[in-house]
C-alpha positions as CSV (number, residue, x, y, z in Angstrom):
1,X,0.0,0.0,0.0
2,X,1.4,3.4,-0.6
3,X,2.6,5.7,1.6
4,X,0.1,8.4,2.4
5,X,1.2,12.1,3.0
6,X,-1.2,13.5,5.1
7,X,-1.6,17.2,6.4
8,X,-0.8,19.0,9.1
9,X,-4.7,19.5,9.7
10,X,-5.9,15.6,8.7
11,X,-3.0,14.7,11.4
12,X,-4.6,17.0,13.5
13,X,-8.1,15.8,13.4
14,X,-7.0,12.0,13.4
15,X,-4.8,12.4,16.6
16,X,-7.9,14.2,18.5
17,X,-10.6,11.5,17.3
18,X,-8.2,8.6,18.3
19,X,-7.6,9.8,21.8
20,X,-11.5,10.3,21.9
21,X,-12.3,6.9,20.2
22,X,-9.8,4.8,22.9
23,X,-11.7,7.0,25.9
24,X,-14.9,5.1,24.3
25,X,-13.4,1.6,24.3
26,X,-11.8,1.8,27.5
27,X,-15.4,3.2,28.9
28,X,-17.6,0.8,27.2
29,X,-15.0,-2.8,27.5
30,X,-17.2,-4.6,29.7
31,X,-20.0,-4.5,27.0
32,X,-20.7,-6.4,24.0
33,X,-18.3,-6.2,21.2
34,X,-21.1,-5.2,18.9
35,X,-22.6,-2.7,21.5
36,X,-18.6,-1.4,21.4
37,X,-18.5,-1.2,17.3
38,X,-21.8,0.6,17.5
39,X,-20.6,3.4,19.6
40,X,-17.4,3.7,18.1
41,X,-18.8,4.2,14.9
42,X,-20.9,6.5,16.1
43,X,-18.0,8.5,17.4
44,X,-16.3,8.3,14.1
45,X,-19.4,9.4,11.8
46,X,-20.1,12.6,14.5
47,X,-16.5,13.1,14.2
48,X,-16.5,13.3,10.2
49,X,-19.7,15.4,10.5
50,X,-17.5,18.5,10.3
51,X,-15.4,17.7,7.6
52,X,-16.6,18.1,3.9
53,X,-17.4,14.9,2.3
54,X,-14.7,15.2,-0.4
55,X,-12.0,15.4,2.1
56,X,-13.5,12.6,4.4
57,X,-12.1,9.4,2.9
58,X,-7.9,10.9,3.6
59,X,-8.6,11.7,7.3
60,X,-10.4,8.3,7.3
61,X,-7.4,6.9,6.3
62,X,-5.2,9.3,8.7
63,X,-7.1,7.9,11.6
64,X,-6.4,4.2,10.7
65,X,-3.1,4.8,10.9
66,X,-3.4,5.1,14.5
67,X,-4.9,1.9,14.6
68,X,-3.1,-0.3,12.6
69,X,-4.0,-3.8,14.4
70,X,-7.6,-3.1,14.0
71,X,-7.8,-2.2,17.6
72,X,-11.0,-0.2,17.1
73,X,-12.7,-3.3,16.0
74,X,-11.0,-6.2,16.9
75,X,-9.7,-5.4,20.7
76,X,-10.0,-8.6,22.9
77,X,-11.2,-8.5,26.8
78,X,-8.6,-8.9,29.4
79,X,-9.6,-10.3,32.3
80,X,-8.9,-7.5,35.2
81,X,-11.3,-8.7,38.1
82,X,-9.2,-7.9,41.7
83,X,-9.7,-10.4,44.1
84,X,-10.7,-8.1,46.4
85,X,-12.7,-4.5,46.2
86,X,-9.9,-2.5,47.7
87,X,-7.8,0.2,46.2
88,X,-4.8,-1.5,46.6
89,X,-6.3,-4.9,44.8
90,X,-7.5,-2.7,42.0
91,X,-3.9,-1.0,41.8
92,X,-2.6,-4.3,41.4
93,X,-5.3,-5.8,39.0
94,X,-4.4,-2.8,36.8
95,X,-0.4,-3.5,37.0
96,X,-1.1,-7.2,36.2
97,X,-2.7,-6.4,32.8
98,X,-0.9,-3.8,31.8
99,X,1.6,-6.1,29.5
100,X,-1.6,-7.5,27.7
101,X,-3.0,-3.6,27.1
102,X,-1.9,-1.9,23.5
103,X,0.2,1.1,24.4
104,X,-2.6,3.5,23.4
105,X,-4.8,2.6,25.7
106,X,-2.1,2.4,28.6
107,X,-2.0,5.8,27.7
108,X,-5.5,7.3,27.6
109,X,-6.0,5.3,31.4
110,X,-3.1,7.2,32.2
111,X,-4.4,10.5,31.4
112,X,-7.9,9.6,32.7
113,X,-5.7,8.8,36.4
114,X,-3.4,11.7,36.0
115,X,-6.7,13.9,35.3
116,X,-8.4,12.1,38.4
117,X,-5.8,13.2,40.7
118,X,-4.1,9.8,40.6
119,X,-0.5,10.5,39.3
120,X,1.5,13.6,39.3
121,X,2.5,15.0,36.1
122,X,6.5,14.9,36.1
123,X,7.0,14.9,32.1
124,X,7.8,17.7,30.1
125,X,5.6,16.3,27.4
126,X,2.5,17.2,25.8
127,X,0.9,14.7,24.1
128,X,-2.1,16.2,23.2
129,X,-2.6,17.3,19.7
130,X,-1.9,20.7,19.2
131,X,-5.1,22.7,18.0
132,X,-5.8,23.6,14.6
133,X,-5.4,27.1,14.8
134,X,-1.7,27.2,16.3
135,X,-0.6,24.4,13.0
136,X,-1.8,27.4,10.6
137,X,0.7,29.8,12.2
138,X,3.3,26.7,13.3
139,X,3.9,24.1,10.9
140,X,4.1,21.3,13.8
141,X,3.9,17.7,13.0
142,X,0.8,16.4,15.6
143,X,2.2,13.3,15.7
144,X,5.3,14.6,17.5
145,X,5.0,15.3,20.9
146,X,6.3,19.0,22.4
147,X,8.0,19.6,25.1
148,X,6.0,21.9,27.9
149,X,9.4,23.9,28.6
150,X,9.9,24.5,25.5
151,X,6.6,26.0,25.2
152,X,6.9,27.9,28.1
153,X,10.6,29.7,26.4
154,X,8.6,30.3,23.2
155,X,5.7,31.9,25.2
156,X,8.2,34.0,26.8
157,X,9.5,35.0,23.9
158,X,6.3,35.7,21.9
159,X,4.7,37.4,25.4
160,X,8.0,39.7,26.0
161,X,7.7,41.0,22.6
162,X,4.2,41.5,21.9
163,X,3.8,43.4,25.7
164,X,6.7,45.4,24.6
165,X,5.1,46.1,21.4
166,X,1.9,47.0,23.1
167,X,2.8,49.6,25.3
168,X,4.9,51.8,22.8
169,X,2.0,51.3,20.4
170,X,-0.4,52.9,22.5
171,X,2.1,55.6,24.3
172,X,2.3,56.4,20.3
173,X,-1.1,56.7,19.4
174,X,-1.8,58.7,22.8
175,X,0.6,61.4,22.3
176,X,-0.6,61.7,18.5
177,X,-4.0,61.7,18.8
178,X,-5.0,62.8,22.4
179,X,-8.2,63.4,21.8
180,X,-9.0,60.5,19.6
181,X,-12.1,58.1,20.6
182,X,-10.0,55.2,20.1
183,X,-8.6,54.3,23.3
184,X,-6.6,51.4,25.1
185,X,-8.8,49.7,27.8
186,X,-7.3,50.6,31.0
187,X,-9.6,48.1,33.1
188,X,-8.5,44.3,34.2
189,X,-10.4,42.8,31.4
190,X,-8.3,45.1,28.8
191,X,-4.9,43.9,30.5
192,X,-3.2,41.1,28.3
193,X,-1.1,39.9,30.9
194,X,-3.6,39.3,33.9
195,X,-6.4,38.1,31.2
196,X,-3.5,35.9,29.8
197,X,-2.6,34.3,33.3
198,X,-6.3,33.9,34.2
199,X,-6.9,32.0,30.7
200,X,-3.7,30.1,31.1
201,X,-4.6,28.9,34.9
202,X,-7.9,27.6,34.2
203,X,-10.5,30.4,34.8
204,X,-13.4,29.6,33.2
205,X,-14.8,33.4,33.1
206,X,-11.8,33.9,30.5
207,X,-12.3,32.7,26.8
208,X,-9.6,32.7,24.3
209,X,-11.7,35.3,22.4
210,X,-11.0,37.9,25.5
211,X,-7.7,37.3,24.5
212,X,-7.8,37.7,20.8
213,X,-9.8,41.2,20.7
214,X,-7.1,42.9,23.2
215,X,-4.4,41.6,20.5
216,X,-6.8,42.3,17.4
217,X,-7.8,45.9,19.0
218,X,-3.4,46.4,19.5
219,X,-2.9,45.2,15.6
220,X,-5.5,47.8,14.1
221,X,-3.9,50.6,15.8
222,X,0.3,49.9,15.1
223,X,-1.8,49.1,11.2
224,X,-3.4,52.2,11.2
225,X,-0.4,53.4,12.6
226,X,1.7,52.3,10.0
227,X,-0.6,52.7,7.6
228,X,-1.2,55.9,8.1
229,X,2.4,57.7,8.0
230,X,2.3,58.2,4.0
231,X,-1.1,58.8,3.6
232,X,-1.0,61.3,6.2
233,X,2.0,63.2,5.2
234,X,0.3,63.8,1.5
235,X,-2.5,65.1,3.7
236,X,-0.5,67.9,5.3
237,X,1.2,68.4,2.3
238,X,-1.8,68.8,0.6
239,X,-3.5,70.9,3.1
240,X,-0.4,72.9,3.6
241,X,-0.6,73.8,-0.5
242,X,-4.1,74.7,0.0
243,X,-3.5,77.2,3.1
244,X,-0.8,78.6,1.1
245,X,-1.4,78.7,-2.4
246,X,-1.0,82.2,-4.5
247,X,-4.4,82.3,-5.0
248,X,-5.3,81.9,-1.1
249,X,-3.0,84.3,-0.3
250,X,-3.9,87.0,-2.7
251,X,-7.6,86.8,-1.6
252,X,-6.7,87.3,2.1
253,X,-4.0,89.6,1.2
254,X,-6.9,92.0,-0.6
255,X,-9.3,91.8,2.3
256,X,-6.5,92.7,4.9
257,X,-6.7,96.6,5.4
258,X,-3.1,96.6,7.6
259,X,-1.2,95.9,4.6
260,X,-1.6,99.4,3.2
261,X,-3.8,101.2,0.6
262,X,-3.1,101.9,-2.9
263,X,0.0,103.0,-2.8
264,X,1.4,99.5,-2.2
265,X,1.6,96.9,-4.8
266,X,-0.7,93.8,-5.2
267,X,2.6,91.9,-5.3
268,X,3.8,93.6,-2.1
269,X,0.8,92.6,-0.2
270,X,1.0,89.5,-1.3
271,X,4.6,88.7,-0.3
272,X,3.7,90.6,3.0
273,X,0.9,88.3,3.7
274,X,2.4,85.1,2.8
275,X,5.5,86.6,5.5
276,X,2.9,87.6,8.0
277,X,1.3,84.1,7.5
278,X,4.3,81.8,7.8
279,X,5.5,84.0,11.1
280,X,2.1,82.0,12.7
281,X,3.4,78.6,11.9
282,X,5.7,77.9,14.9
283,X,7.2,74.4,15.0
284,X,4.5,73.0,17.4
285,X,1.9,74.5,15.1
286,X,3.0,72.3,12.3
287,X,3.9,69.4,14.3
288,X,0.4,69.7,15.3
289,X,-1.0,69.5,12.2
290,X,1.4,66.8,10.9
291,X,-0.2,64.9,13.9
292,X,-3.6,65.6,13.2
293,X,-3.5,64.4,9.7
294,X,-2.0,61.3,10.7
295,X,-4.3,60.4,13.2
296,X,-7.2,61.1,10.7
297,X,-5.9,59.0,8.5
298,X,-5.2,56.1,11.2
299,X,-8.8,56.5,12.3
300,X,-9.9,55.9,8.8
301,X,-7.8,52.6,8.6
302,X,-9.0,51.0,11.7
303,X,-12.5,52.6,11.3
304,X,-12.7,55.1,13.3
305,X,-14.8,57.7,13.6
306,X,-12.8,60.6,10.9
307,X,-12.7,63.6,12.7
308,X,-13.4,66.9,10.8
309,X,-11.4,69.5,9.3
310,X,-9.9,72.1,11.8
């Protein structure tokens, strides 16, 4: 039979139905092998529900692979009966048949005991699947298992940077647009570290979609941001042209009476104007306006409310 190169998402899927498909036979062994096929197969059509029919048959034949005897199927019953109804006599039962169990089902009645309270956790190893929406961004293979510590460094790393990222972002945007209605959330819930530690630790009042609008409300800003440096500079410039063009200034220069009657030229008044004109632009005044424009335009790109002309 030929080898079979499956996807990072069809290795996904098969490793997270096995695990649930050997929870099912080592729940149901004491019944009827048929009774067991029935429920299993129940398991694998709701399973397959969610996939689209022309992709079903290759993550049928990923999950096989984790069964290759025909385990599913064709599992015999081991005899495990204590001979007496005590813990220790059930500790021991479980020892004695642990040579005659397949290694995948040592291991799902080893999470069920570690989950139970049973068994401290001293690996470094996860060997749950990782989900699907961490393989789009890392290409892992979900047959390999990861090391927590590692996880832990690369969290680190990921955290350190994005937190860092964060706070200049929004010291940024603060001092350019002061008065702008788009504002960092200053409250617990809008705090990506404590939101992350409560998600991390368990807290079922934290989803992962708390986390993912502080992140995605961070990204439209530094985009805007970014976004917004060109199209904002044309914007002064343009605006700048406008305030200042010959034909402005000739119209103001006309209607201001301090620039002398007749007797001056329409070309003196004009240069006198412009003069009088670019003596009110300090530094701040244009820094101001270079700060205005950008934060319209940033506004615009994360969509904002665009603030009017001043």
């Amino acid at each position: 039979m030929p080898v079979i190169n499956f996807t990072a998402e069809e290795h996904a899927w098969a490793s997270k139905t096995a695990i649930r498909l050997r929870f099912v036979q080592a729940d149901f062994a004491d019944r009827p092998e048929a009774e067991r096929r029935s429920f299993l197969a129940d398991e694998v059509q709701g399973a397959l529900k969610d996939i689209v029919p022309a992709k079903r048959s290759r993550h049928a034949q990923a999950l096989a692979e984790h069964f290759p005897s025909g385990f599913i199927t064709n599992a015999q019953p081991v005899d495990a009966t204590p001979s007496q109804n005590s813990p220790e006599a059930l500790v021991e039962a479980l020892v004695k048949i642990a040579p005659k169990l397949p290694k995948s089902l040592l291991a799902s009645f080893g999470l069920q005991l570690q989950d139970a309270g049973y068994m401290e956790v001293k690996s470094t190893t996860l060997m749950d699947a990782p989900p699907e929406e961490l393989l789009k961004s890392i290409p892992l293979d979900p047959l390999q298992p990861i090391d927590i510590q590692r996880l832990y460094r690369t969290l680190a790393i990921f955290a350190d940077y994005y937190i860092g990222l964060e706070t200049i972002i929004w010291r940024t945007w603060q001092e350019l647009a002061p008065t702008s209605p788009v504002r960092r959330d200053t409250t617990s819930a809008g705090d990506v570290r404590k939101t992350c530690t409560r998600y991390l630790q368990g807290d079922r009042e934290v989803a992962a979609e708390q986390l993912r609008q502080i992140v995605e409300k961070t990204r439209k800003v530094m985009g805007g941001l970014l976004g917004a440096i060109p199209a904002g500079g044309a914007a002064f410039l343009e605006r700048f042209q406008s305030e200042f063009s010959p034909e402005k200034i000739a119209t103001l220069a006309k209607a201001d009476k301090s620039l002398g009657g007749w007797i001056v030229s329409e070309e003196a008044k004009n240069w006198n104007k412009y003069k009088k004109m670019i003596e009110d632009q300090t530094g701040q005044v244009f820094e101001e306006k270079m700060y205005e424009a950008i934060a319209r335009k940033a506004e615009a790109l994360m969509g904002g409310t665009n603030r009017k002309e001043s």
